[in-house]
N, C-alpha and C positions, 0 to 999 in steps of 0.2 A: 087770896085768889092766885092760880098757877099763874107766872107768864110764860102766855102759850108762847111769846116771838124768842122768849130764850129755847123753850121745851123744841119748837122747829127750828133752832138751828144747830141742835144737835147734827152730830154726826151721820143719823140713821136716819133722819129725816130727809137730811141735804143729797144723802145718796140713792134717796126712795122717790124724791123727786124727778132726780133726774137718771135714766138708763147705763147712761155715759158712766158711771159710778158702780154699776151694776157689776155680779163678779163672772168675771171672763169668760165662762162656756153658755153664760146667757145669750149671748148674741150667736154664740157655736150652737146651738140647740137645734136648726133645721138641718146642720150639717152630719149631727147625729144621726138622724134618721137617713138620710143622700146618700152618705159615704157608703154607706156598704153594698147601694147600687152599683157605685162607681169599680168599687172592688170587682164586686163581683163579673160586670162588664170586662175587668180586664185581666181579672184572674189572678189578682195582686194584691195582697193587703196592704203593700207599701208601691204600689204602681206610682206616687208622688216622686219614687227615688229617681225618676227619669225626665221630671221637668226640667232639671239643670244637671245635664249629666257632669259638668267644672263641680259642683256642691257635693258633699255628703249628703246623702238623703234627700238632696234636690234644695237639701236649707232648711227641714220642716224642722231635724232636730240633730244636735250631735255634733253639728259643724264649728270648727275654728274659725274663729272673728277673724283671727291673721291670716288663716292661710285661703279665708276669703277675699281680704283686703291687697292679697299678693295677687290677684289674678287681674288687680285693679292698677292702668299707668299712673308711674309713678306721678308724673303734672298733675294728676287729680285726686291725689290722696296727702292729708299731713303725713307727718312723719310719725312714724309707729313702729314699736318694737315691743317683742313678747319676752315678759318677765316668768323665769320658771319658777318650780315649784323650789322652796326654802331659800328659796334668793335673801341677800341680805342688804340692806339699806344703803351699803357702800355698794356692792352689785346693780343696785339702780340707778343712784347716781353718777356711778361711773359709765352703764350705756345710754342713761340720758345723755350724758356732756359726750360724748362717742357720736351718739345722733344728733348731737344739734337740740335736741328738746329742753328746753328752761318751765323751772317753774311759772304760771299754772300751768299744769298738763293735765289729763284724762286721764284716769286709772278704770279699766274697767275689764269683768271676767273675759279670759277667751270661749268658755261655755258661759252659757245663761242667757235671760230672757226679761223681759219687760222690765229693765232697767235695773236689776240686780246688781245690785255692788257697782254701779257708776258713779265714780264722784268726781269732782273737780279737786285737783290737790295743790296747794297753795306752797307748803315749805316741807323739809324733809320731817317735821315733828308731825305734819296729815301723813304723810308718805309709809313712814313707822309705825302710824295707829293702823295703818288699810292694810301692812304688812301682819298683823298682829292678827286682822280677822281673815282675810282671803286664806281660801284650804285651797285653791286651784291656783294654775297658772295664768298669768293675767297678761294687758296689753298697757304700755305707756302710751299714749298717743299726745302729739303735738295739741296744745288747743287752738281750736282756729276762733279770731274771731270775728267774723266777720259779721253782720247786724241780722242776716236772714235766714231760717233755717228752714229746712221744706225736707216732707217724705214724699217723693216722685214715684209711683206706681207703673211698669216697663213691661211688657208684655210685647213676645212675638212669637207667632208660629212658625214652626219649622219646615211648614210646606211656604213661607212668605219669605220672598226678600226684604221685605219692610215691616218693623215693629211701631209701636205707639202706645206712648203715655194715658193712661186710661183713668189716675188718680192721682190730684195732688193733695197733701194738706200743709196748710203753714202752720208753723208751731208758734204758737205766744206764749215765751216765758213766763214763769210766774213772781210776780210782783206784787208791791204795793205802791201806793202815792201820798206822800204826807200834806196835811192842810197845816201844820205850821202849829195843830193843837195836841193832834191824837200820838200816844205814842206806837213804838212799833207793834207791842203787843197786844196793844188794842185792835192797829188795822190790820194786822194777822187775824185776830179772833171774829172779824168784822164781814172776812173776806172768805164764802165759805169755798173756795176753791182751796185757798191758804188752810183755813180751819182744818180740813183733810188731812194737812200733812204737819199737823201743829207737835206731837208729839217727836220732829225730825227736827222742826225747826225751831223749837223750844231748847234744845242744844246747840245748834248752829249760832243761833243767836243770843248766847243765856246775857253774851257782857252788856248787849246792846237793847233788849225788850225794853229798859224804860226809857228808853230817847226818843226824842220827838222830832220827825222828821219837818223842813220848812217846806212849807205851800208849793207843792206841785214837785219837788223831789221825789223821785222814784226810786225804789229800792228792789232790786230784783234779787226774788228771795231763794230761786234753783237755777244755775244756770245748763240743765241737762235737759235735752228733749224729750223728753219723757210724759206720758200719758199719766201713768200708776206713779209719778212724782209731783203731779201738777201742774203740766202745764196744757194749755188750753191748744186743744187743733180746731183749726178753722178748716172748709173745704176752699179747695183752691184750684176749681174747675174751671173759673173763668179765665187760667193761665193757661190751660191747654189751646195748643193751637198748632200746626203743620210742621210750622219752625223749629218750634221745643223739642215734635216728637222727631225729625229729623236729627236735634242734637242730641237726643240719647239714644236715637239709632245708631249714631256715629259714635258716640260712649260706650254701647252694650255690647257693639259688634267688637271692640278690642278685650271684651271680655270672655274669656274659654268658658265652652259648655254653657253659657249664661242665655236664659230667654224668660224668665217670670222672678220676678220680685220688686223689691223698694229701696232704692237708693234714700238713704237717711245723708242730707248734705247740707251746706251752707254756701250761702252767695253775695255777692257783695250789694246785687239791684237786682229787680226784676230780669232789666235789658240782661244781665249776665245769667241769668239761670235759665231765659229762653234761647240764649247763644252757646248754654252747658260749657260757660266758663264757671266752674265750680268745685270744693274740693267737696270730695266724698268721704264721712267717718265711718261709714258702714252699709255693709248691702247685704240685703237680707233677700234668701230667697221667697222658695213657697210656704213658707212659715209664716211670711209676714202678709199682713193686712193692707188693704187698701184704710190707711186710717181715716181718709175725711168722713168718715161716717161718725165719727166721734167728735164731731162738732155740735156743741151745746144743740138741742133744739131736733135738732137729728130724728126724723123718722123711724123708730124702729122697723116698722115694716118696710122701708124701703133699706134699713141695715141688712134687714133679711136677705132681702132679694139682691143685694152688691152681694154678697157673703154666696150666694148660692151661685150667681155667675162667675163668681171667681176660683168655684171647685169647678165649672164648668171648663174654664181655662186650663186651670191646672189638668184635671182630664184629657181633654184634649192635645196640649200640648206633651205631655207624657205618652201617650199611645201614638202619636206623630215621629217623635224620638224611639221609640221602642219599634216600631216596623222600620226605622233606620239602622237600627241594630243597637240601640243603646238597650242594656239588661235592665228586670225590673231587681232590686235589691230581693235577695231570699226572705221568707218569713224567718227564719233563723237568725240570718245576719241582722236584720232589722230589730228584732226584739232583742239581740245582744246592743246593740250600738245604741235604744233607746233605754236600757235597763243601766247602761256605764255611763247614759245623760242624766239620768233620773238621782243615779248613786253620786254624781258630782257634783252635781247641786244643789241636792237636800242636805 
């Protein structure tokens, strides 16, 4: 007789269960149909180019991680430098130790998207491997570590002197907890959020799968914020509040051309993330999602409905900018700039 509990926890199971796993234009699907209102409304197939006239493309695609993170003060960003292209191992290390940055650091593409080529890199023999696969030019970044990490969601219209935080979610890395029996292998295979990503972490950890962790030791098995690598977003609504959105009013306003996107950041307490004492790894325009909707459990129909007021935004705050005189990108320019994203990442 089959065991059905092995058969469901297959891979295709665990992702059929739950939406959150579902593959990415899934939850884009009512924007398919929208968007070409919105176009048509403003006479732009890329009218988005105007939500953040400081962004390439407003942020949806195209844009440099760095020369996004430059428009950001320095007090609230680690240290980060762009690695070019054929760079060589002594090249890194030498503008690491230039910056200040020590091993771990943050290696990750200056184009690319949902967590593409992000790793943590430990000594210059990881540094060498990433050097071997990376075809683009990339960023070092300091690692910070501080214990909290939140994607903050920032919106403001351009007819407003005041913006506000409209989405948080807190990220929880992905781990396991040992009972003192099971070994790591086990509660990888046990844990179907872990299972997902079992084929990564099956090399990550090849020395270590048969060790047995003791009773309540925790082992955190990605430490990248990342959605499509594992780890779990929580909504984190109950932090919004007048104060927060004040302190990244006073964050976004130091930022040029910036009015819609997701501060991806880390904090050391709550008190410090509502007082936007915080450093920023990245900020993402209108490309990015308001993630808490990717909190297990999560509504799809109410994913919809964030997903379609947030082209609402975008909308709006584009055509607000564009009777200010900010341009909307040509259908030309646009389809070159998205065909030299597409050719660099694939």
């Amino acid at each position: 007789m089959p065991d059905f509990r092995a058969i469901f926890k297959r891979n295709f199971f665990i992702r059929l269960r739950s939406w959150e796993y579902w593959p990415f234009g899934f939850v884009q699907a009512p924007i398919f149909l929208y968007y070409p209102i919105l176009a048509l409304r403003t006479g732009s197939l890329f009218f988005f180019s105007a939500s953040n006239p400081g962004i390439l493309m407003g942020g949806m695609f195209g844009e440099s991680k760095f020369e996004v993170l430059e428009l950001i003060p320095k007090e609230l960003k680690p240290k980060t430098i762009l690695i070019k292209l054929h760079a060589t191992l002594e090249t890194i290390t030498r503008a690491m130790a230039e910056s200040g940055i020590s091993y771990p650091a943050i290696f990750k593409p200056d184009l690319g998207e949902r967590g593409w080529m992000v790793r943590k890199i430990h000594d210059d023999s990881e540094a060498l491997e990433y050097l071997r696969e990376i075809k683009i030019e990339f960023l070092v970044q300091e690692f910070v570590g501080l214990p909290l990490e939140f994607g903050v969601f920032y919106i403001r219209y351009p007819s407003e002197s005041q913006g506000k935080v409209t989405s948080i979610v807190e990220k929880e890395m992905l781990s396991i907890t040992g009972d003192g029996v099971t070994t790591i292998q086990d509660l990888i295979q046990r844990h179907d959020r872990a299972l997902l990503q079992w084929e990564i972490l099956r090399k990550r950890f090849a020395s270590r799968l048969g060790e047995v962790l003791a009773a309540n030791q925790m082992l955190e098995l990605n430490s990248i914020g990342n959605h499509s690598l594992g780890t779990k977003f929580l909504d984190g609504a109950s932090l919004i509040n007048d104060k927060l959105s004040h302190s990244f009013d006073r964050i976004s306003l130091q930022v040029p051309g910036f009015f819609f996107g997701r501060y991806d950041l880390r904090a050391a307490s709550y008190e410090d993330l509502e007082n936007g004492k915080v450093l920023i790894v990245e900020l993402n325009g209108c490309g990015a999602e308001p993630a808490h909707i990717y909190q297990p459990g999560y509504s799809i129909w109410k994913a919809f409905g964030v997903m379609i007021r947030h082209w609402q935004d975008i909308f709006r705050i584009s055509r607000e900018n564009h009777a200010r005189g900010v341009p909307y990108i040509s259908f030309a320019e646009g389809r070159s700039i998205y065909r030299k994203f597409k050719a660099i990442i694939s």
